[in-house]
Backbone bond lengths (Angstrom), bond angles and torsions (degrees), N, CA, C in turn:
res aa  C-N    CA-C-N  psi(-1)  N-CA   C-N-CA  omega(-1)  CA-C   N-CA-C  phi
1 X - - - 1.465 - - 1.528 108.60 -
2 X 1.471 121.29 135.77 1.347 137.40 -170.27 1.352 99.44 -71.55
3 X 1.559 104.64 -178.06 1.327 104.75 -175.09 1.949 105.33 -97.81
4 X 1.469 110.10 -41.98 1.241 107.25 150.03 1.822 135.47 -41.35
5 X 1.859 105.96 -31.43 1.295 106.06 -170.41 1.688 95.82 -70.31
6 X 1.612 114.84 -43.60 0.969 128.10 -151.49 1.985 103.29 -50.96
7 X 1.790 93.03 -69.94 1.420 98.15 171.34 1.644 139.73 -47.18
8 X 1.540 101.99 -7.28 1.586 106.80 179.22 1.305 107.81 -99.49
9 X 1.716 118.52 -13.12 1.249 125.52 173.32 1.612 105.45 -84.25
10 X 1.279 115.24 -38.58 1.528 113.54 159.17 1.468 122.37 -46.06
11 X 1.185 121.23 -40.59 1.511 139.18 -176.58 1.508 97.47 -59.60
12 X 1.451 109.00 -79.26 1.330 123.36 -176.64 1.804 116.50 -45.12
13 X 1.296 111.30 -42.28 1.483 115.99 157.15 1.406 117.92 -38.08
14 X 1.640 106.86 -57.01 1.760 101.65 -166.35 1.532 96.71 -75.83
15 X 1.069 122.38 -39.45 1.567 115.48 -156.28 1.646 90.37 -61.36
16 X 1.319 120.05 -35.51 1.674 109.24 -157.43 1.497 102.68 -74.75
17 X 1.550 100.95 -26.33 1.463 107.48 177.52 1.102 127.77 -57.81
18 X 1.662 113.18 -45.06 1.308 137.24 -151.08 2.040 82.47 -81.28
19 X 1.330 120.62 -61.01 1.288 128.73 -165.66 1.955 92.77 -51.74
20 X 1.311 144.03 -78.66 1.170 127.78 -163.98 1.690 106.05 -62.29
21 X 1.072 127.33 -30.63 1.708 104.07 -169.44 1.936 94.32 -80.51
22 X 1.296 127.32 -64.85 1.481 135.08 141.93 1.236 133.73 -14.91
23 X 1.356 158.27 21.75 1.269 136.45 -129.72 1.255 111.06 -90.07
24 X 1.498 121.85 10.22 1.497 111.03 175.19 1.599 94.79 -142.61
25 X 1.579 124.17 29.87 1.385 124.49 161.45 1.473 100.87 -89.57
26 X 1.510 104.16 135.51 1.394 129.78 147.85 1.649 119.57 -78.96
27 X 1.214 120.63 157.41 1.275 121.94 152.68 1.142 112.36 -56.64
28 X 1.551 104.05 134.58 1.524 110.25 158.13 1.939 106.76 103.11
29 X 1.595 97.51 -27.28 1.473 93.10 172.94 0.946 125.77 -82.22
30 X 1.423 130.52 162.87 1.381 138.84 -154.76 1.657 99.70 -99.37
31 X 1.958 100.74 144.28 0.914 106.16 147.60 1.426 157.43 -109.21
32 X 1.959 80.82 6.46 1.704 102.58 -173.82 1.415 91.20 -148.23
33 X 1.340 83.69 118.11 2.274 94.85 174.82 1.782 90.59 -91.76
34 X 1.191 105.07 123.78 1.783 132.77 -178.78 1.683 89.74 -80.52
35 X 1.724 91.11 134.24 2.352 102.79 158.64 1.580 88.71 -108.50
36 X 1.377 86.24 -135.67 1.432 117.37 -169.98 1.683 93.01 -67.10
37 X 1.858 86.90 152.25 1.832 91.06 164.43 1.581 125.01 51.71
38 X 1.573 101.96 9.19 1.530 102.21 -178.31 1.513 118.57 80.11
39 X 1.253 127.17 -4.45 1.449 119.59 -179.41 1.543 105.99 -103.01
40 X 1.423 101.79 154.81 1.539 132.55 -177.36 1.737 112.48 -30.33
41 X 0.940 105.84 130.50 1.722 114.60 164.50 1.088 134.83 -118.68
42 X 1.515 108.73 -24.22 1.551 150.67 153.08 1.308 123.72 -159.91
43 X 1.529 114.09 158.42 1.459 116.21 -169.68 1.849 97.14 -144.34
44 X 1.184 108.44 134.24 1.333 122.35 160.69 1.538 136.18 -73.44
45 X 1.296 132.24 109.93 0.992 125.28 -167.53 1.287 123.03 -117.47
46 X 1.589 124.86 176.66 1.695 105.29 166.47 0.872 129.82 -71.10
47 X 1.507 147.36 27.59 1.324 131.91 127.77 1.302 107.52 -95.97
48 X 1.809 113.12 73.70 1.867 119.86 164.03 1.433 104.08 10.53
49 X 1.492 117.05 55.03 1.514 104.27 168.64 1.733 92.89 -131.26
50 X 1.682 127.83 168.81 1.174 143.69 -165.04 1.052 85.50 -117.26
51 X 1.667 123.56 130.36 1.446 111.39 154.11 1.853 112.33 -152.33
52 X 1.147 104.72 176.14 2.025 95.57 -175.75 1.232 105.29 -90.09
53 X 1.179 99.54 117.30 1.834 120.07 -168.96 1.679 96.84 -63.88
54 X 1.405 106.88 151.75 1.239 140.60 172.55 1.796 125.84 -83.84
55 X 0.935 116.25 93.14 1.422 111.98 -171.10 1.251 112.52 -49.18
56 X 1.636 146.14 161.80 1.309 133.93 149.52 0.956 125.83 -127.29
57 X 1.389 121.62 -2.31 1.975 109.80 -151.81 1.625 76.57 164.79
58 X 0.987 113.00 150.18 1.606 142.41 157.85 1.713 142.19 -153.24
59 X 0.951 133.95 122.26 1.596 120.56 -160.75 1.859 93.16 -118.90
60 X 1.129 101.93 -162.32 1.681 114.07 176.04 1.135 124.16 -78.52
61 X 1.834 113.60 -20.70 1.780 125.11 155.07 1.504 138.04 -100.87
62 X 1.717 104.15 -5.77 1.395 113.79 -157.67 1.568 88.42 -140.37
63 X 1.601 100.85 170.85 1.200 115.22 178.66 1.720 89.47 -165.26
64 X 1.394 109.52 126.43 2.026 121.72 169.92 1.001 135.93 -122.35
65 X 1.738 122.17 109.14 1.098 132.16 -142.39 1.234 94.39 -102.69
66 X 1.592 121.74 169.16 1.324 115.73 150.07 1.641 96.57 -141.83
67 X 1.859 107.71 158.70 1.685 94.57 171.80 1.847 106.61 -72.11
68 X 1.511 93.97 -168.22 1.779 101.36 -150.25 1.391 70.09 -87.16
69 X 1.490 114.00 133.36 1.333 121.95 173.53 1.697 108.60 -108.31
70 X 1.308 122.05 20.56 1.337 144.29 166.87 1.123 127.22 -95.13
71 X 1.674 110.99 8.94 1.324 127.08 -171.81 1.812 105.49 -110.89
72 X 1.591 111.06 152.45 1.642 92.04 -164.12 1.252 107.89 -84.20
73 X 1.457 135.29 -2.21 1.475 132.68 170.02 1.590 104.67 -54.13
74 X 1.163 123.86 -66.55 1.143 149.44 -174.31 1.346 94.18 -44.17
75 X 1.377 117.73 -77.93 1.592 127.88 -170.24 1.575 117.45 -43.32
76 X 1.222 120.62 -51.31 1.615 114.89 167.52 0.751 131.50 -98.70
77 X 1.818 117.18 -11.30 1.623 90.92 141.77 1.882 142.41 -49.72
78 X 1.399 95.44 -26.42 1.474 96.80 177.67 1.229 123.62 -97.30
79 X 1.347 106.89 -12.92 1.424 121.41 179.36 1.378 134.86 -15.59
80 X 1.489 98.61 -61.35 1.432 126.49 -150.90 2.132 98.44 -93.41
81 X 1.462 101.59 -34.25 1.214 114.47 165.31 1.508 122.69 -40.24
82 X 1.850 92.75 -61.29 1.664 112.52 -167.77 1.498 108.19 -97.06
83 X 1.574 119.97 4.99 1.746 102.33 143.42 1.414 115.95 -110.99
84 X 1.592 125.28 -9.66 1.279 128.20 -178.26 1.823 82.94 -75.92
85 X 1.288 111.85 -92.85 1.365 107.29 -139.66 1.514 102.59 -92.66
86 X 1.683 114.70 -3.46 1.895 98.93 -178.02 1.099 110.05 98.01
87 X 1.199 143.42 20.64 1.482 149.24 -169.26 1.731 111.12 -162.43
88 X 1.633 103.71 148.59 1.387 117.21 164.36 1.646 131.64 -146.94
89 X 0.846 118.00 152.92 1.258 107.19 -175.75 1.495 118.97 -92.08
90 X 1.463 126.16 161.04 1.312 126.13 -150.67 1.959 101.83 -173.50
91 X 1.956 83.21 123.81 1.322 79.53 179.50 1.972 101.75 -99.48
92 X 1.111 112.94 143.20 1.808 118.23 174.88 1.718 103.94 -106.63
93 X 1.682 101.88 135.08 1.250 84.91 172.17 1.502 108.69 -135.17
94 X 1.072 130.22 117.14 1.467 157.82 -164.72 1.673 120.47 -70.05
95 X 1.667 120.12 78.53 1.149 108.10 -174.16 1.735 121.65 -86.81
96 X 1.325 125.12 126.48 1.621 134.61 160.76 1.069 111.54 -29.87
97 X 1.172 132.24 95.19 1.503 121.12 159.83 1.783 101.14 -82.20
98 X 0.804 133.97 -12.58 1.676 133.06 -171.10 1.823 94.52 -156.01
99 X 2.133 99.86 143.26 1.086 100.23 154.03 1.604 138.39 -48.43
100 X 1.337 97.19 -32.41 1.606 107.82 -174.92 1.391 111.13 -60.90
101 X 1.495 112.77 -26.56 1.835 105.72 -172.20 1.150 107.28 -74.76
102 X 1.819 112.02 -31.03 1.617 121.19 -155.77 1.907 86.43 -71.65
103 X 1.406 124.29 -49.88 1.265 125.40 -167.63 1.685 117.84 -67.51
104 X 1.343 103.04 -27.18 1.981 96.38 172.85 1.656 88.63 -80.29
105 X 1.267 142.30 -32.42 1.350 115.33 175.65 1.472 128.41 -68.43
106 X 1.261 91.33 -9.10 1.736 78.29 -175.92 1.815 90.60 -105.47
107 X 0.890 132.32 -12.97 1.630 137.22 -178.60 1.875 101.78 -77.96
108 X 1.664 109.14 -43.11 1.521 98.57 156.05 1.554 128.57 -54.71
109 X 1.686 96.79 -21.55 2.055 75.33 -169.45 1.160 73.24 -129.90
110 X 1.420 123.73 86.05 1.794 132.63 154.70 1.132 138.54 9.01
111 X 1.634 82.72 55.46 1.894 113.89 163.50 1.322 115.28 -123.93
112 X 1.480 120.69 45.10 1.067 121.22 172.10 1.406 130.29 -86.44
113 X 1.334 113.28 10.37 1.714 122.23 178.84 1.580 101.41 -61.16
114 X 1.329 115.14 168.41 1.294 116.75 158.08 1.680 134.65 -50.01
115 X 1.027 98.28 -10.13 1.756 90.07 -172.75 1.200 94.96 -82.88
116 X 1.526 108.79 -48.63 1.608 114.44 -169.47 1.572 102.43 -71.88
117 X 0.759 159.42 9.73 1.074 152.78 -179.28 1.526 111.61 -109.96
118 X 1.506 106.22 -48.58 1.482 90.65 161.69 1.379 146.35 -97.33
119 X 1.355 89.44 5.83 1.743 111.89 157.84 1.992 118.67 -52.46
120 X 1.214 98.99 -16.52 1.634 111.41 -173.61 1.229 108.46 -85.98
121 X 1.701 119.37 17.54 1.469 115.59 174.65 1.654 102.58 -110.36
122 X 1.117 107.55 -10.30 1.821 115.33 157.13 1.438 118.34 -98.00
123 X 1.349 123.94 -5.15 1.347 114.67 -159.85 2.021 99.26 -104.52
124 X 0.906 118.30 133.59 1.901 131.49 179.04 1.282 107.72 -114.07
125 X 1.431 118.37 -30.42 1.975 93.56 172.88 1.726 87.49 -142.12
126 X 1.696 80.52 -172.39 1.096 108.62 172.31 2.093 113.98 -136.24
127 X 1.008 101.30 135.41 1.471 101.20 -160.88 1.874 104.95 -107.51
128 X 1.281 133.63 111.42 1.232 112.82 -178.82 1.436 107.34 -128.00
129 X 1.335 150.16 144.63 1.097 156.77 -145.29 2.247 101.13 -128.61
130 X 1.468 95.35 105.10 1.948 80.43 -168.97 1.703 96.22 -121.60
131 X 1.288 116.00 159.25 1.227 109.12 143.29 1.348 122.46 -121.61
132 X 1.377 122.93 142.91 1.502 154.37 -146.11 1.669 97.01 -120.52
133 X 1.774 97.94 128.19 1.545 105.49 -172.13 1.725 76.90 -133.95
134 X 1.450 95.48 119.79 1.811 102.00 178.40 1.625 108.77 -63.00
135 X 1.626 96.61 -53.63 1.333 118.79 -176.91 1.717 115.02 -34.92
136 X 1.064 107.69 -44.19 1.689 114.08 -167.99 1.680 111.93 -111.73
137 X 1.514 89.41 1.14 1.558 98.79 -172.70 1.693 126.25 50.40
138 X 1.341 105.43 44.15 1.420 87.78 170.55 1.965 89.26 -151.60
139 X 1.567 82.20 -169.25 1.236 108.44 -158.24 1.667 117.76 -130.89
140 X 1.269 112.67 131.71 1.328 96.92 -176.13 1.747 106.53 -148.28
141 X 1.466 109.13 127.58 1.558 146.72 -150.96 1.741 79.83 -59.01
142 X 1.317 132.86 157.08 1.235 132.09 150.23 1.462 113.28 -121.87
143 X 1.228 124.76 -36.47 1.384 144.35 -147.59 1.699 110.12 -165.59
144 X 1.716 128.14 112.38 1.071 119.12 -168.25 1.477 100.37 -128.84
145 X 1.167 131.26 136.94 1.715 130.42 169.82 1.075 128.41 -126.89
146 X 1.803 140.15 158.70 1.221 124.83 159.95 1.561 108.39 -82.19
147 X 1.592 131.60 170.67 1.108 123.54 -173.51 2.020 101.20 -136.12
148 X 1.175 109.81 103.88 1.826 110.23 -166.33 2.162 96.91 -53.82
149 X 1.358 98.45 163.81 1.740 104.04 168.83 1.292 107.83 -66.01
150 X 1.294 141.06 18.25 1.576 133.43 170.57 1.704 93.80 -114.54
151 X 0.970 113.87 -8.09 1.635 103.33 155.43 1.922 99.90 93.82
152 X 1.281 100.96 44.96 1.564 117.96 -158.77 1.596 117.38 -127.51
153 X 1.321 120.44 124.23 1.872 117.82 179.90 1.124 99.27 -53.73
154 X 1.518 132.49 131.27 1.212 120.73 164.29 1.753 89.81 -107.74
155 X 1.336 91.02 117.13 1.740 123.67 -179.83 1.748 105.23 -65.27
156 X 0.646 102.20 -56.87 1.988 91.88 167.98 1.312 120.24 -42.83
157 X 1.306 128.43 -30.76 1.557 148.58 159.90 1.548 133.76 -52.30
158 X 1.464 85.96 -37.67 1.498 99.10 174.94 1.624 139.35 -55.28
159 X 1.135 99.58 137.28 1.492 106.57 -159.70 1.610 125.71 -137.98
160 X 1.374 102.14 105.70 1.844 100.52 -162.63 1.612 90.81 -84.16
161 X 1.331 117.10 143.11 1.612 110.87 176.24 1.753 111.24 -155.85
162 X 0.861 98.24 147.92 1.884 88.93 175.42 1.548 107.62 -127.16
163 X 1.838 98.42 44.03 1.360 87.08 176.96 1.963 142.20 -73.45
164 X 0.763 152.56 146.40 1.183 127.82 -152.21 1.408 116.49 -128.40
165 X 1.199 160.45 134.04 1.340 160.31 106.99 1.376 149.11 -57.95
166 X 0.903 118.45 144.68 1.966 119.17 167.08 1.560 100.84 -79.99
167 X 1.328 111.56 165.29 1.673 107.32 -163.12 1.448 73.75 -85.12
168 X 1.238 157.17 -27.74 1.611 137.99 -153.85 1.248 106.42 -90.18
169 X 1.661 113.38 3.88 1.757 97.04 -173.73 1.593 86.70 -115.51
170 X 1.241 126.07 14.46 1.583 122.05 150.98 1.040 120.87 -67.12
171 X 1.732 102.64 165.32 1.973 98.08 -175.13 2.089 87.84 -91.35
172 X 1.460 89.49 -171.72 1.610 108.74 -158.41 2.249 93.51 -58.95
173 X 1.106 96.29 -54.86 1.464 93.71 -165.69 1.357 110.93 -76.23
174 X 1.197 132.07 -7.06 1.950 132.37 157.20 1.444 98.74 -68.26
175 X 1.366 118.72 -52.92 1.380 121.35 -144.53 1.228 84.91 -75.78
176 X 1.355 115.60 -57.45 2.129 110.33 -179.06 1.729 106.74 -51.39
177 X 1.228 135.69 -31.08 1.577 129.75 179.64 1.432 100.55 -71.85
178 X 1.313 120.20 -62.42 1.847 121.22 -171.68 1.405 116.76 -39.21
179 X 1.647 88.68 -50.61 1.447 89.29 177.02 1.910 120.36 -73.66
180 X 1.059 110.01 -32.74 1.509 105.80 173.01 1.235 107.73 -60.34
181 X 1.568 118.54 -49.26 1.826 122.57 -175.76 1.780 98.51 -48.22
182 X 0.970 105.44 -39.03 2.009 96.84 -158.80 1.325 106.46 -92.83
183 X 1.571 117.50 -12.55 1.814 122.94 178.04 2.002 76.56 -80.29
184 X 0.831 115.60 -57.26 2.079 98.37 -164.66 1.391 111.54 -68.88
185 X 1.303 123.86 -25.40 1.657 134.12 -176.10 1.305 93.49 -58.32
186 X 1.699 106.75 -70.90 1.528 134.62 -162.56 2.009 91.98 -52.15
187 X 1.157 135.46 -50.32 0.895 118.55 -159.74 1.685 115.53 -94.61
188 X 1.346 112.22 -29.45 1.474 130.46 160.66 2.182 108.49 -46.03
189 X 1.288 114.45 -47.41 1.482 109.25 -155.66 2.062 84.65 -83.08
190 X 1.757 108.59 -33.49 1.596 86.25 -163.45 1.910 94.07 -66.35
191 X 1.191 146.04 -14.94 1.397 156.20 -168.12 1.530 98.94 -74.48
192 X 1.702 113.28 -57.65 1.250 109.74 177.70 1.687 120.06 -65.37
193 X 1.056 104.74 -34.01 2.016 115.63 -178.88 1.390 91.23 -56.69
194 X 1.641 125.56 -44.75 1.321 119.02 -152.18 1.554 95.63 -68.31
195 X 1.255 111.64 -37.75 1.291 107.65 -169.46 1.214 137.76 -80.59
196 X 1.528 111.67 -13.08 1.490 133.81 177.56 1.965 93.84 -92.65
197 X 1.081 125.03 -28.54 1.566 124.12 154.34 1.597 117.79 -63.72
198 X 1.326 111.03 -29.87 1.506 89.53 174.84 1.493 103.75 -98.33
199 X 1.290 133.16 6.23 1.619 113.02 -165.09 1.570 83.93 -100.20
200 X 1.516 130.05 -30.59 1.529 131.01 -158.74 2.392 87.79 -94.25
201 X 0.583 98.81 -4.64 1.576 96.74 172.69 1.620 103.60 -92.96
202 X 1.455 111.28 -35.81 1.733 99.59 -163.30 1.687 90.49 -90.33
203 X 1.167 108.63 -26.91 1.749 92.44 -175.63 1.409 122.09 -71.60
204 X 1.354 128.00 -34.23 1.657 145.63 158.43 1.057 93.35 109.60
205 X 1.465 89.08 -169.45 2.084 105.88 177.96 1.286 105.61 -62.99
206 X 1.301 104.31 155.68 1.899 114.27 176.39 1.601 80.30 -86.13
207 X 1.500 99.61 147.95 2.075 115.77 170.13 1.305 95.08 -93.27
């Protein structure tokens, strides 16, 4: 396989990717509309909805968003997941405060050659797609991306993975976001149960 064949099979990889985790992303659309100073105003998630991201955790290179998972798109889609089996899915989105953070991330997941490295003077987030099992406490990566300053997948980046962790083998500022994401999840779904219990209580038995 050529070196051209290679990269169009790369292409064709992300797009197929992008279409099942995405199902109504196009190329080229955004997943983070930029304000002031480069930070979040909205963020796109897998349930194709826009919403005002959630801060979680911040250090001196990073900043971790998540969308408002208090919203009911969000909420039943995962619903049925996180009382059937204890788990939900969750997109995180990872803002650059410095080139240097964008470059130990891509040097962690073995893109540390030069191209990739200086590709991190266009790149503002990082987009990763996980699902979170409270029960066992951990977390596991499904889908990881870089995200360009126009608020865009950069598809060369893309990365299908099933890597996995315990929240304790995170560094300090994941482990402080996971845990904030699953204290609002955890307390958002018992709010939503309450409420799908009172609407199926006032309607009665079907005759």
């Amino acid at each position: 396989m050529d070196l051209h064949t290679r990269r169009s099979f790369h292409t064709f990889r992300a797009a197929l990717l992008l279409l099942l985790l995405f199902p109504a992303l196009s190329f080229g659309q955004q997943v983070v509309q930029r304000g002031p100073f480069g930070k979040p105003i909205s963020v796109y998630d897998e349930t194709q909805q826009w919403s005002s991201p959630l801060l979680l955790a911040s250090d001196n290179d990073i900043e971790i968003y998540i969308p408002d998972v208090t919203a009911n798109d969000w909420l039943s889609r995962n619903y049925s997941d996180f009382e059937i089996r204890g788990i939900y899915t969750l997109s995180l989105f990872t803002r650059y405060k410095t080139a240097a953070a964008c470059r130990a991330n891509q040097t962690s997941w073995g893109m540390g050659d030069a191209e990739h490295l200086d590709a991190c003077k266009d790149i503002g987030y990082r987009i990763r797609q996980v699902k979170i099992e409270p029960g066992q406490k951990s977390v596991q990566i499904l889908f990881a991306a870089m995200v360009d300053r126009n608020g865009q997948i950069d598809t060369s980046s893309i990365q299908q993975t099933d890597t996995f962790r315990t929240w304790d083998q995170l560094d300090a500022t994941a482990q402080k976001a996971i845990l904030k994401a699953n204290e609002i999840v955890v307390r958002q779904m018992r709010i939503y149960d309450a409420r799908i219990q009172n609407t199926s209580s006032r309607q009665g038995p079907v005759e």
